[in-house]
C-alpha positions as CSV (number, residue, x, y, z in Angstrom):
1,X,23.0,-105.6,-130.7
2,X,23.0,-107.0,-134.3
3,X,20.7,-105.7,-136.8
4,X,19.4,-109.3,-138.2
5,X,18.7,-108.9,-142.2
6,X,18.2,-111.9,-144.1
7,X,19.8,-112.2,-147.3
8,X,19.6,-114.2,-150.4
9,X,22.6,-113.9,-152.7
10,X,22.4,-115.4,-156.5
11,X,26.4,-115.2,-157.4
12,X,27.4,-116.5,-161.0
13,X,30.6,-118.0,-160.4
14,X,32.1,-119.7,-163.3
15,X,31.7,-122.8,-165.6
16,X,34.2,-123.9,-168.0
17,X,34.0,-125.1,-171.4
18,X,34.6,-128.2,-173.0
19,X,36.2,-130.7,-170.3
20,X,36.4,-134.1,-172.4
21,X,37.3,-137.8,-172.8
22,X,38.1,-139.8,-169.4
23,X,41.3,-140.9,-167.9
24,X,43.0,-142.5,-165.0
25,X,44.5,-140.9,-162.9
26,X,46.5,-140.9,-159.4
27,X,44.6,-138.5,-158.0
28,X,41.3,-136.4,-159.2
29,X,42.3,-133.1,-160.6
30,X,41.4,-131.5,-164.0
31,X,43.4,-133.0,-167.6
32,X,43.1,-131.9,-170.9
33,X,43.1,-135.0,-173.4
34,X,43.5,-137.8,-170.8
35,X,46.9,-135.8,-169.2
36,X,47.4,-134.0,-166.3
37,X,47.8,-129.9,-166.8
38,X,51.0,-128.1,-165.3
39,X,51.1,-124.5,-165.0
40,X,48.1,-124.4,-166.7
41,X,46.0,-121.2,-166.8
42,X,42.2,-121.2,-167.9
43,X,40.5,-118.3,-167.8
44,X,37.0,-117.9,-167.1
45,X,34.3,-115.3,-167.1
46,X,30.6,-114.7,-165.8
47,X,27.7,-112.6,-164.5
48,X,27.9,-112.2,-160.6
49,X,24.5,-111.1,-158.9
50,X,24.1,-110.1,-155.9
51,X,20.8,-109.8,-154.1
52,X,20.1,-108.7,-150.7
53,X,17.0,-109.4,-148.8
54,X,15.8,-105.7,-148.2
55,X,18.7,-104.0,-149.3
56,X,19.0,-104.3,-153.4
57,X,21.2,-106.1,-156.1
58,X,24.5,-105.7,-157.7
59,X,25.7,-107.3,-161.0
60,X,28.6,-107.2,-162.3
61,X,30.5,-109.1,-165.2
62,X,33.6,-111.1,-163.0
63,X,36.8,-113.0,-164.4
64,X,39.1,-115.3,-162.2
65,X,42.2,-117.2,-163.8
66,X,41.6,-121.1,-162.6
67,X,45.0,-122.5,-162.3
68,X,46.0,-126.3,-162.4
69,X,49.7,-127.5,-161.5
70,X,49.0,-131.5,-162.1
71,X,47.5,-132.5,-158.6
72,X,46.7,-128.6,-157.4
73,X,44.1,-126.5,-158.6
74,X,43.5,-122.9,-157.5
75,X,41.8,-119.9,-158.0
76,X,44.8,-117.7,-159.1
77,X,43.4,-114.3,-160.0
78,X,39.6,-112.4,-159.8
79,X,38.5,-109.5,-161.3
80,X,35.5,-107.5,-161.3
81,X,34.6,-105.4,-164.1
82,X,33.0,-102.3,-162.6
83,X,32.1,-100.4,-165.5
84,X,29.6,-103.5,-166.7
85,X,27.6,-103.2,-163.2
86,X,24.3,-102.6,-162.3
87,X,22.7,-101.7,-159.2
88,X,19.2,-101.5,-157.8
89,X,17.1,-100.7,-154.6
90,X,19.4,-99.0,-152.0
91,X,22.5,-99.4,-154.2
92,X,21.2,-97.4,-156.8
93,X,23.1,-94.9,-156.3
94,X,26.0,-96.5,-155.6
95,X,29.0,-97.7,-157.5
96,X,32.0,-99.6,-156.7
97,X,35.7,-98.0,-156.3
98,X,37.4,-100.4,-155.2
99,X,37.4,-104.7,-154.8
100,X,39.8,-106.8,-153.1
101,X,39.9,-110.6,-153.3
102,X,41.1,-111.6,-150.3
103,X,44.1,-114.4,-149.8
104,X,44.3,-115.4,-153.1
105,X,45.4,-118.2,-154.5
106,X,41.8,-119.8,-153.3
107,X,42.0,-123.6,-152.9
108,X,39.9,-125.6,-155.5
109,X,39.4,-129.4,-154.6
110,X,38.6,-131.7,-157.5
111,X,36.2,-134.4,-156.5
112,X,35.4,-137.1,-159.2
113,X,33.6,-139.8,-156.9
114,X,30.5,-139.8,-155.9
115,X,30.0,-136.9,-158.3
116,X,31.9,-134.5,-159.8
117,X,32.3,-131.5,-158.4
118,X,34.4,-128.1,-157.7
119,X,34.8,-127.1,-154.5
120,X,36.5,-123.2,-154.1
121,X,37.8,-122.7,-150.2
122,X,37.4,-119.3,-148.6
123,X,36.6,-117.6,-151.2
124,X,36.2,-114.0,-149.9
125,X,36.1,-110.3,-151.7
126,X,35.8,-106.9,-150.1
127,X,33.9,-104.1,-152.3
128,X,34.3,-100.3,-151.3
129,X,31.6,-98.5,-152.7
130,X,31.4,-94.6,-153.8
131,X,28.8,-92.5,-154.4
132,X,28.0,-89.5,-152.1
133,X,24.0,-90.4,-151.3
134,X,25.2,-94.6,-151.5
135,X,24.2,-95.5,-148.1
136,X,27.2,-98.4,-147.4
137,X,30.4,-97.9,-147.3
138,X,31.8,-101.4,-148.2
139,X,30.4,-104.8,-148.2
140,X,32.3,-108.3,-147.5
141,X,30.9,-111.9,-148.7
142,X,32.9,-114.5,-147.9
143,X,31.9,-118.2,-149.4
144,X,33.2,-121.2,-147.1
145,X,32.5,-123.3,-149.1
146,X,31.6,-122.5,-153.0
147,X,30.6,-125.8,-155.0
148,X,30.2,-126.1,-158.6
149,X,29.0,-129.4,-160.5
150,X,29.4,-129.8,-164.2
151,X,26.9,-130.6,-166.4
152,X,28.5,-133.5,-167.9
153,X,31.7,-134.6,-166.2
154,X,33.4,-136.1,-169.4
155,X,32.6,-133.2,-171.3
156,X,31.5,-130.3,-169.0
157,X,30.4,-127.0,-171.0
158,X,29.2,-125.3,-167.8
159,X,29.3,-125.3,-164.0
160,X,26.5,-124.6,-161.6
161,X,27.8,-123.1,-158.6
162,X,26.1,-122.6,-155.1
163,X,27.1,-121.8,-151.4
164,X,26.2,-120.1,-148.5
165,X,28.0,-117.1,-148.6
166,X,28.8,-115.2,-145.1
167,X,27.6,-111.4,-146.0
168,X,28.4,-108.2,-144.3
169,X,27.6,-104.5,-144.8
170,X,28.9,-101.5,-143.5
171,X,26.7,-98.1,-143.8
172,X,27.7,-95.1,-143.9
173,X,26.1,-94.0,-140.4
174,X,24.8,-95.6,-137.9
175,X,21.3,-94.3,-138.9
176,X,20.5,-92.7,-135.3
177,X,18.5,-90.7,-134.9
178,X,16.0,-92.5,-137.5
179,X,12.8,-90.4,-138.3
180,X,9.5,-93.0,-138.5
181,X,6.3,-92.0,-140.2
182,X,3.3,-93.9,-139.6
183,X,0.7,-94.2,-142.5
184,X,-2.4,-96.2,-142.5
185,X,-2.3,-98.8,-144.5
186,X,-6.1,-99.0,-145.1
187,X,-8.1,-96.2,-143.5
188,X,-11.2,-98.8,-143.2
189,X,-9.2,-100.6,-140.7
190,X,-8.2,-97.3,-138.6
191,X,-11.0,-96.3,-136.5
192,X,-12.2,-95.8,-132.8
193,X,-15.4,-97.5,-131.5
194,X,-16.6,-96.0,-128.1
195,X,-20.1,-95.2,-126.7
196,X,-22.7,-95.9,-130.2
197,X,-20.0,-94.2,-132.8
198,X,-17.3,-94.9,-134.9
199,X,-14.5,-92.6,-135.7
200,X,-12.1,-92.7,-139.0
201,X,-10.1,-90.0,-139.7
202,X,-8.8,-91.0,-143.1
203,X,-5.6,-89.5,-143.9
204,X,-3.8,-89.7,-140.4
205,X,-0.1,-89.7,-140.1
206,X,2.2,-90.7,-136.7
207,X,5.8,-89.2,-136.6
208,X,8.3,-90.2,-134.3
209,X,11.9,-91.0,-133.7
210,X,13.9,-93.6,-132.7
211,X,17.5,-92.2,-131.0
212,X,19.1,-95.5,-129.6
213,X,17.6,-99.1,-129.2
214,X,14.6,-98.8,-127.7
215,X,11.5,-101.0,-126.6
216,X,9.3,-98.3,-127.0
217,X,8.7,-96.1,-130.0
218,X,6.6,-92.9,-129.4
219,X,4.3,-91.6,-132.3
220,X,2.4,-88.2,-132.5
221,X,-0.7,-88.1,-134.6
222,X,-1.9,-85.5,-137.0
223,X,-5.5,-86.0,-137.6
224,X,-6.6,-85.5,-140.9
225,X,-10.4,-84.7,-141.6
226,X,-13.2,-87.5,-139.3
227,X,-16.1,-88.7,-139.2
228,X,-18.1,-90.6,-137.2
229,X,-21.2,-93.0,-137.7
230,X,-23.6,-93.5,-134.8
231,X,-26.4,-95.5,-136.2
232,X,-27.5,-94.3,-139.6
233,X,-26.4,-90.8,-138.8
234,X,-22.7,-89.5,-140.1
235,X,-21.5,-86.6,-138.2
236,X,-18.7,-84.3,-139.2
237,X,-15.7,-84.3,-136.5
238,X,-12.3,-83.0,-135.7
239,X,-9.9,-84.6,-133.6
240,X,-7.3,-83.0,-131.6
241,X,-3.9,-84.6,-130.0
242,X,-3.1,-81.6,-128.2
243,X,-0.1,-82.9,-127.0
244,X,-1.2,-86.4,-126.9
245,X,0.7,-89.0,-128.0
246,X,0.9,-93.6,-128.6
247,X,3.1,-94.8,-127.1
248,X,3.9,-98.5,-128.9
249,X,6.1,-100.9,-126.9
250,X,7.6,-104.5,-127.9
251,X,6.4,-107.1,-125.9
252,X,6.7,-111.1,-126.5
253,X,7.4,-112.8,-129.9
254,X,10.5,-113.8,-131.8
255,X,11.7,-113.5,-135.4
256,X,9.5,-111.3,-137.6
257,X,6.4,-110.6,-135.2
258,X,6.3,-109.8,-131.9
259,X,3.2,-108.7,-129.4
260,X,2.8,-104.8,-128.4
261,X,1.1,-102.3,-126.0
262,X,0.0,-99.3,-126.3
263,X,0.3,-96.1,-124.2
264,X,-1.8,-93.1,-124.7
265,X,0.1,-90.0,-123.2
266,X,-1.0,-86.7,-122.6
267,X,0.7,-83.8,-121.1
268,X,-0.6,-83.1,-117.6
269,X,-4.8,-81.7,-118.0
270,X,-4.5,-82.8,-121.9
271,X,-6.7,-85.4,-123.5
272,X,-7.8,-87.0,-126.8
273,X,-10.0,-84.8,-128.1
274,X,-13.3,-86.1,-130.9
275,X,-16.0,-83.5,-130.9
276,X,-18.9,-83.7,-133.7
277,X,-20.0,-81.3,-135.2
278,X,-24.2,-81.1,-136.5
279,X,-22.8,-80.0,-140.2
280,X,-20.2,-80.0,-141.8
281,X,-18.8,-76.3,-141.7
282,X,-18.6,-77.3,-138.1
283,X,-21.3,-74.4,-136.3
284,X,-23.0,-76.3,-133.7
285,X,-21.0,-78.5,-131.3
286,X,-22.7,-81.6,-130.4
287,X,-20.6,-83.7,-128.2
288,X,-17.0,-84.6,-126.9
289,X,-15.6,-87.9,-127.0
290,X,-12.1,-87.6,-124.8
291,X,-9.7,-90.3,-124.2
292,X,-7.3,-89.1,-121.1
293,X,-3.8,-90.8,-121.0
294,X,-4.3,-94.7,-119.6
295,X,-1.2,-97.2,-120.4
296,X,-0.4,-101.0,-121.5
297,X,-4.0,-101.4,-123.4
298,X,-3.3,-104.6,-125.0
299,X,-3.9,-106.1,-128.7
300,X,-1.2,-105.0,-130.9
301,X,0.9,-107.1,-133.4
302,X,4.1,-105.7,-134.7
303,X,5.5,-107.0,-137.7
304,X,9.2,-106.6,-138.8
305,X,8.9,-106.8,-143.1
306,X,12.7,-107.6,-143.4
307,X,11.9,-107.3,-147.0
308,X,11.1,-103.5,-147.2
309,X,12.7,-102.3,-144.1
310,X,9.5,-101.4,-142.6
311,X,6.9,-102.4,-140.0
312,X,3.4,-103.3,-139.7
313,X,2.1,-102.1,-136.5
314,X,-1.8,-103.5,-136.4
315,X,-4.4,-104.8,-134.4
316,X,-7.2,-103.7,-131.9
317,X,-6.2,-102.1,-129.3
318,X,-9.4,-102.3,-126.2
319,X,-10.4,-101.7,-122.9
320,X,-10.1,-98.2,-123.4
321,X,-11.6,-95.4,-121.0
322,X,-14.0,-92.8,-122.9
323,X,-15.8,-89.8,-121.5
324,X,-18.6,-87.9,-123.4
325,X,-19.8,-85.1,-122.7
326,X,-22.2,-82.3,-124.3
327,X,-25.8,-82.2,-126.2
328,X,-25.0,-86.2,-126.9
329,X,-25.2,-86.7,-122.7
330,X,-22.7,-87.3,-120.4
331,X,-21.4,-90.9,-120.3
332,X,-18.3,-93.4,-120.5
333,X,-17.0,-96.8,-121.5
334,X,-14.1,-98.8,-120.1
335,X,-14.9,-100.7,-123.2
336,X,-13.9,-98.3,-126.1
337,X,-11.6,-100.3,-129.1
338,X,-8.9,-98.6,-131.4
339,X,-8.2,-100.5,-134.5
340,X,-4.7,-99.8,-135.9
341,X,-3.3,-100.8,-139.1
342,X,-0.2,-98.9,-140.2
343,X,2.5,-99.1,-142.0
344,X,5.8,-97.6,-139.7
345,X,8.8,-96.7,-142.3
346,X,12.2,-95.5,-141.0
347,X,14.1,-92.8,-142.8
348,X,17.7,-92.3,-141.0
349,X,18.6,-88.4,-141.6
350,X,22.5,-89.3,-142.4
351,X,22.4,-92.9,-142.2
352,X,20.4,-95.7,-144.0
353,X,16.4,-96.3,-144.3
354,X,15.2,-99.0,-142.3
355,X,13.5,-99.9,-138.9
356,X,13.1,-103.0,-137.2
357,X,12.3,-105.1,-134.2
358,X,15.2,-107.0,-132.9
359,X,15.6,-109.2,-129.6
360,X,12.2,-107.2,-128.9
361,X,13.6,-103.7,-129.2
362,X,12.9,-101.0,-131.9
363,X,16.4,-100.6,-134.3
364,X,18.0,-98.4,-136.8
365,X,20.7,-99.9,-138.9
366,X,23.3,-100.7,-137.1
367,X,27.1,-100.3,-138.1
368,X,27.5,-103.8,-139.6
369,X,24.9,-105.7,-141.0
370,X,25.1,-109.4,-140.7
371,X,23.0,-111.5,-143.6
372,X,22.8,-115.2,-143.9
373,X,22.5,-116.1,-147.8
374,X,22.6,-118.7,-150.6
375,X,24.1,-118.7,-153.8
376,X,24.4,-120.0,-157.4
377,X,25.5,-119.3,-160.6
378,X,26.7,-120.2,-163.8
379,X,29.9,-118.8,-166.1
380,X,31.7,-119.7,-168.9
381,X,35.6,-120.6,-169.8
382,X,36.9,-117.9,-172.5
383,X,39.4,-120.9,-173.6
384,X,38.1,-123.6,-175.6
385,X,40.2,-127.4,-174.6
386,X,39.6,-131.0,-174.2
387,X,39.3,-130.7,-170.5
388,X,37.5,-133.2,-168.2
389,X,37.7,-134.1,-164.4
390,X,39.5,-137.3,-163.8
């Protein structure tokens, strides 16, 4: 299984200065003052940016050697400057040791009519990365293919390039087993409704982890302090897992958001414990609200936020079975609601951060991230000439 990341690449390629005056010619290619170069070398030099969708960016300062031999026109040499880079989000505290263009010369075809353009062929660089807390090992973009159009085709002082580069990553690990905490995202929206009352516990975390693939992802709760409304009265309450834990599973959906259930499971005699309390240092126990374990209670969305690595696991969850017991009276509901709205964020002991939902199962980052991108750009020639495409 593929871990899908979708990522948006901004790459400065090149431009070159000063292409002038036109001329006829045989075949399209690049001239300097109406004639045709041979073994001509024009250097040229430019910011490359990198920026991946949930991942980070790297720039760098590149120069490639463009090189025309009258009708052929390559990309002869590439360089990246490593010591001008910059890195953000997960890169951060990477840096590169090594790059290697790949297959060099890269074909450049020259294309005068309908409009002038630059078009590089398989243009593809490998980057090894150091760093001992960088969480990728290397990274591969491969450009298939890379267009530039001048700005002014008799005398061009810049290119704007763009493509849509093929992008893989390779972490470090695999990022199994990947610890998930559970936060709420607002603690208004995280509250259980059974039998006249409503129950916040403000605070509340879910821990779990994710060892393979998985279409379930288990979460243990650790209340933090509750309380619950029942009419105009606030009672002071304390909830207790003991042992108790959600069980979240992926059900239908595709791309970003999918459907989910929700398990509540118990060990064998345990249940969901909310007692209130008649004050606040908790003397007097009033009544018992349990929830025993009870499986595929319906109303979850799951959310896969490609952008953060994280997901949004919210909705209300209903048709729950409650049981109260004590100085309140001894009832229950089939009827009970959960609301759930929290944020679920993956933190892979040796490997990468990052959790998602993929072909409906729960994923770490995989071995070798495959990203979809787009890019553009915009460079400079060092070497001032009378060049033009013709």
């Amino acid at each position: 299984m593929k871990l899908r990341t979708i990522a948006l690449l901004a790459i400065a390629l090149f431009a070159a200065a000063a292409l002038a005056a036109p001329a006829a010619s045989s075949a399209t290619t690049i001239l300097d003052g109406g004639n045709k170069l041979n073994d001509k070398d024009i250097p040229i030099e430019g910011t490359h940016v990198i920026q991946n969708k949930g991942v980070g960016s790297i720039s760098c300062t590149q120069r490639l050697t463009m090189t025309v031999k009258d009708d052929t026109v390559t990309i002869s040499k590439y360089e990246i400057l490593t010591n001008t880079c910059t890195f953000t989000g997960r890169f951060a505290k990477c840096t590169i040791s090594k790059y290697t263009p790949e297959d060099l010369p890269w074909k450049v075809d020259v294309d005068k009519a309908p409009a002038a353009a630059l078009t590089i062929k398989d243009m593809t660089v490998s980057i090894e990365f150091a760093g001992k807390d960088c969480p990728y090992t290397s990274m591969k973009f491969t450009y298939e293919p890379m267009t530039g159009v001048p700005d002014d085709p008799k005398k061009v002082s810049s290119f704007k390039f763009s493509g849509k580069p093929d992008v893989k990553l390779v972490p470090k690990e695999s990022g199994y087993p990947e610890s998930v905490k559970g936060t709420e995202v607002a603690s208004e929206e995280n509250a259980l409704t059974a039998l006249g009352g409503t129950g916040r516990c403000p605070g509340t975390s879910f821990d779990g982890e994710l060892k393979e693939h998985s279409s379930s992802l288990t979460l243990t709760p650790t209340f933090a302090k509750c309380t619950v409304i029942m009419g105009e009265s606030t009672f002071s309450s304390t909830a207790f897992a003991n042992g108790c834990t959600f069980v979240v599973h992926v059900g239908s959906g595709s791309g970003d958001t999918w459907a989910g259930t929700l398990d509540l499971s118990c060990p064998e005699g345990k249940a969901l414990e909310f007692i209130l309390y008649s004050t606040s240092a908790h003397t007097l126990k009033l009544c018992t609200i349990k929830l025993e374990p009870q499986k595929a209670l319906s109303g979850l969305t799951i959310e896969d936020k490609t952008e953060s690595g994280d997901l949004l696991i919210h909705g209300k969850v209903t048709g729950i079975l409650a049981k109260q017991s004590g100085l309140c009276g001894a009832k229950e509901t089939k009827e009970a609601a959960y609301d759930l709205d929290l944020t679920g964020a993956g933190s892979g002991a040796e490997g990468p951060e990052g959790i998602h939902v993929n072909g409906g199962l729960f994923t770490a980052e995989e071995a070798e991230v495959d990203a979809e991108g787009e890019g553009e750009g915009e460079n400079s020639v060092e070497e001032a000439g009378t060049y033009e495409i013709g």
